[in-house]
Structure formats: structure tokens, C-alpha cells
C-alpha positions in Angstrom: 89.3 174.1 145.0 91.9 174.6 148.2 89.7 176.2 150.7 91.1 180.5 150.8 89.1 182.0 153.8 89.4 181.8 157.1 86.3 182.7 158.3 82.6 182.7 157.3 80.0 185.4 158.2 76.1 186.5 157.8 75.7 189.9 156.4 72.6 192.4 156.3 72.1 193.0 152.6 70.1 194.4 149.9 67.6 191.3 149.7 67.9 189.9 152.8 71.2 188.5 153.8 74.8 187.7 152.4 77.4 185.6 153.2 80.7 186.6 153.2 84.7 184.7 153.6 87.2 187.0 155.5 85.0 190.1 154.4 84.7 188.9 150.7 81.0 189.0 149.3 79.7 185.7 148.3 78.3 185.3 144.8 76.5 182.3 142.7 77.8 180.3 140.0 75.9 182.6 137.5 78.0 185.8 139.7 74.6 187.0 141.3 74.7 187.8 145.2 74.1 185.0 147.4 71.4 186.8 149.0 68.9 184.8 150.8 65.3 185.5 152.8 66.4 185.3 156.4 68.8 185.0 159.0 68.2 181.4 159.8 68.9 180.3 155.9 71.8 182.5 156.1 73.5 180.8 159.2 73.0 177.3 157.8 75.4 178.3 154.5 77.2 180.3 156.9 78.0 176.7 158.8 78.4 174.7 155.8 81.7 177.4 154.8 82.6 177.0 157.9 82.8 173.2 158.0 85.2 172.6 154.6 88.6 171.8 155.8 91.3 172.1 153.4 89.4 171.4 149.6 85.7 172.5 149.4 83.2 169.8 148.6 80.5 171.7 146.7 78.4 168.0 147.7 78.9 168.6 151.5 77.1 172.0 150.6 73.5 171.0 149.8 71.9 174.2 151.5 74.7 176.4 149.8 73.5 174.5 146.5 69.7 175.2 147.0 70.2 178.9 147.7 72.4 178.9 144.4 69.9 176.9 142.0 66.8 179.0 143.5 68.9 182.1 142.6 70.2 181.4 139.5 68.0 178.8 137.8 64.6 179.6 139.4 64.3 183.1 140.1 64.6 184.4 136.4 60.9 182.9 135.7 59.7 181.4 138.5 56.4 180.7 137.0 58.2 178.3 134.5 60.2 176.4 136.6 56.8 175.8 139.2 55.7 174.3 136.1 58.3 171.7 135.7 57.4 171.0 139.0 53.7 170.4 139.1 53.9 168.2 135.8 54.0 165.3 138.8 50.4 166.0 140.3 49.5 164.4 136.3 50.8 161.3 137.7 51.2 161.2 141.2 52.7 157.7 143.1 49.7 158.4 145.4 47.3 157.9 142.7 48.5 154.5 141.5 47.3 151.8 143.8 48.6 148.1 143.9 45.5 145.2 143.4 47.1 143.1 145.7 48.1 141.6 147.5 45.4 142.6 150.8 48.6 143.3 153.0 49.8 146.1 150.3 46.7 147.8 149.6 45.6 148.2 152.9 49.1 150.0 153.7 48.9 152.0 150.7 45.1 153.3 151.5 46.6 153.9 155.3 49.6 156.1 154.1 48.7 157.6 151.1 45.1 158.4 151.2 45.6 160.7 154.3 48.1 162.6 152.4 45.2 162.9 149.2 42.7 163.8 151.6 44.7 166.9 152.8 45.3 168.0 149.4 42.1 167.4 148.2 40.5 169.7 151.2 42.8 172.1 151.5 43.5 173.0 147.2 39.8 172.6 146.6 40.8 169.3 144.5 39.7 166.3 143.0 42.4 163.1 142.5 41.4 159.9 140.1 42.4 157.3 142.1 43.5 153.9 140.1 44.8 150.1 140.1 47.5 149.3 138.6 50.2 151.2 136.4 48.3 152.4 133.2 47.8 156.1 133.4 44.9 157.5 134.5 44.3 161.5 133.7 43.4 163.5 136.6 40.7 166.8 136.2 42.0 169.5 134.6 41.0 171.7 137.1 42.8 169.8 139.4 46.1 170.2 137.5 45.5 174.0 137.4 45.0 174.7 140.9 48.1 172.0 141.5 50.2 174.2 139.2 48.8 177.5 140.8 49.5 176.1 144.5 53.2 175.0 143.5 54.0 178.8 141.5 52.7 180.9 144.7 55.9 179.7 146.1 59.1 181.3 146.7 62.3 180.1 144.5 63.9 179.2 147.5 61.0 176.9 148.3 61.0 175.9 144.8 64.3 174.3 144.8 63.7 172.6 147.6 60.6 171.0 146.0 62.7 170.3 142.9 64.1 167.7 145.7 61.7 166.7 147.3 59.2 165.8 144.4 61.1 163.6 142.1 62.7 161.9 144.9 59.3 161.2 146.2 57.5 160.4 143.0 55.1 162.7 144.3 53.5 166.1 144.2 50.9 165.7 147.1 54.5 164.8 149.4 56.2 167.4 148.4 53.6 170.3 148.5 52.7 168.2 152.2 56.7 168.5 153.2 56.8 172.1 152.5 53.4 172.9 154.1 54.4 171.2 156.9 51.2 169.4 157.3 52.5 166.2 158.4 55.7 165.1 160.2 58.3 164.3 158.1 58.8 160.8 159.1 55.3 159.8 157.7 56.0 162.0 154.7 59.1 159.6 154.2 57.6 156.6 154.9 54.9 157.3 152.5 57.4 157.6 149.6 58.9 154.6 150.4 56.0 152.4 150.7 56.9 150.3 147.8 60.5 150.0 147.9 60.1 149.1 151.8 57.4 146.4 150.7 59.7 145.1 148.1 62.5 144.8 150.7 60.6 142.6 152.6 59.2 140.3 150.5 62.6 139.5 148.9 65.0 141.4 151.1 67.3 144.0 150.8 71.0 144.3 149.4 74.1 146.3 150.4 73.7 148.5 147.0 69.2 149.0 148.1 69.9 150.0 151.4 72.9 152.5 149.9 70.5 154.1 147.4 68.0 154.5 149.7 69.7 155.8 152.5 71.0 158.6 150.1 67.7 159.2 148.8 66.4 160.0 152.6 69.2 162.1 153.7 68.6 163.9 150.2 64.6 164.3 151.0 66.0 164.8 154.4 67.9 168.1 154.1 65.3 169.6 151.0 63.0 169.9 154.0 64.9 170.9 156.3 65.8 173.9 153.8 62.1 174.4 153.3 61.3 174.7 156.5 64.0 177.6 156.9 62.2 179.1 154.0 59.0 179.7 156.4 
């Protein structure tokens, strides 16, 4: 739509804080108020209004989108939607590990097995490591305290691991990202191991390093609207 406001604003609210356009109270798709946790959160939509020049681009909106999805789509039963989530930790990337050749297992045991040692000491866990493809089931106990560690979450951190975990192929990353328990760089490279290992073996094309660059500024910006979550 042709943009109508002039001018974007924070707001105190019932809730935490509102955004309003030239005084006008901001609402969700589903006509909620666009009330989120915190000033910071609040700024960031507040700047993405503010940026749209003569159309609004709901795609140039991501943190605007988050905020939406976490109030409309997540907060109604958050326990269901942290279980669409955790599903992944049944067959996490990190679990999956390549039989050769040396070069690619040994970067995969340097990247990944840092990340399953965190989780595995700080949720109390146990992963079943494998070669190859073919599923392997993890614990059940595991799963449960996977699922439990995903639903104490907020919906606002919620739809950033919606994100963050498909893109990522991974639970362990994305429960890492929003911890903040490693930089965000290693979390990246971590996710990419195998498309990066691919690339060089039989190099990259125009359309690969496209999709991938999306795919990072998409991880990308799902932390960053974690972290203002904290």
C-alpha cells in the first residue's frame, strides 16, 4: 500500500510498548495491539516505519513481521507452537556426521561437537551421534527436556527461533543463537558447514551464492531480534 504517515513513534502501553504513525495505534494483521516487551524491540519497528518511502514493503519489515507472527500466531498457545519447533532436536544436522572424507569429518567434529557439548551440559542431555543419513532416534528424555527448554521461551523469542531453526537445520543452533552462547559468526558457520564444503569441492554458482546470502541475512536479523528479546 502508498505509505499514509508521516511519522513513526514508540509509545508506553498496556503490555509493554506500542507503535504508533502520526498518533494512530498500530495493530497486527489479526487487529491485536502491536505491543511488544521493551523499548529496544520497539525502536527497531519504530525505524523500520520510518524507513518505507512512498509504498510499504512488508519484506523490508522483518522485525515488524516477527513481532506480528509472535503476536498473532504464537501467543494464543505458545506451548503448541514450541512444539513445532523442537520437532528438529529428533533430527538435528549436528547429529548426522559425514564418513568421509578425513578433511570433512574432522571439520564437522570441530564445529558441531562444541555446539552438542554445550547443550548436552547445560539441558542435562544426551545426543546419538551417527554416520551417514539414516535416522537415528535420540533418548526420549532428551526430546522432552529439548521441548521443555524451547516452550519456557517467550513468543517473541519463539518466532525468532521459527527462523533460525529451519534455516539452520538445527535445534542445538538455534536454542545456542538465542542463548547467546556462542558468537553468531560460529553459529553461522556451523550451519553452513556442508553447503560451504560443497562449494569448494565443486564451486559455487551465481544462483548458490544468492540463496545463501539470503539465507544469512535471514538467520542474520532472527538473532538480532532475539537478542532484543533479552
Amino acid at each position: 500500500m502508498k505509505r499514509f504517515y508521516k511519522e513513526a513513534a514508540a509509545v508506553p502501553c498496556e503490555g509493554g510498548h506500542g507503535i504508533t504513525l502520526d498518533g494512530r495505534t498500530v495493530r497486527t494483521p489479526a487487529r491485536a495491539l502491536l505491543a511488544v516487551p521493551n523499548a529496544a524491540m520497539a525502536d527497531a519497528i519504530v525505524a523500520e516505519w520510518a524507513a518505507q518511502g512512498e509504498d510499504i514493503d512488508p519484506a523490508s519489515m522483518p522485525m515488524t513481521g516477527m513481532a506480528n507472527a509472535a503476536i498473532d500466531q504464537i501467543a494464543p498457545d505458545t506451548a503448541a507452537f514450541a512444539a513445532t519447533i523442537s520437532v528438529y532436536g529428533e533430527s538435528d544436522m549436528l547429529c548426522y556426521r559425514a564418513d568421509g572424507p578425513d578433511t570433512l569429518v574432522t571439520r564437522q567434529s570441530e564445529q558441531w561437537q562444541p555446539l552438542l557439548d554445550w547443550a548436552t551440559q547445560h539441558y542435562a542431555v544426551k545426543f546419538a551421534v551417527t554416520q551417514g543419513i539414516l535416522h537415528t532416534a535420540q533418548p526420549p528424555e532428551t526430546l522432552a527436556r529439548l521441548n521443555a527448554a524451547t516452550a519456557i521461551h517467550c513468543p517473541f523469542t519463539l518466532a525468532a527461533l521459527s527462523k533460525l531453526v529451519p534455516i539452520s537445520g538445527s535445534l542445538v543452533i538455534g536454542l545456542a543463537t538465542v542463548e547467546q552462547a556462542f558468537p553468531i559468526t560460529q553459529l553461522w558457520q556451523a550451519a553452513e558447514l556442508d553447503e560451504l564444503w560443497q562449494a569448494e569441492q565443486w564451486g559455487d554458482d551465481d544462483e548458490a551464492l544468492a540463496r545463501r546470502a539470503k539465507r544469512h541475512e535471514e538467520f542474520t536479523l532472527a538473532a538480532e531480534f532475539a537478542g532484543l528479546t533479552r
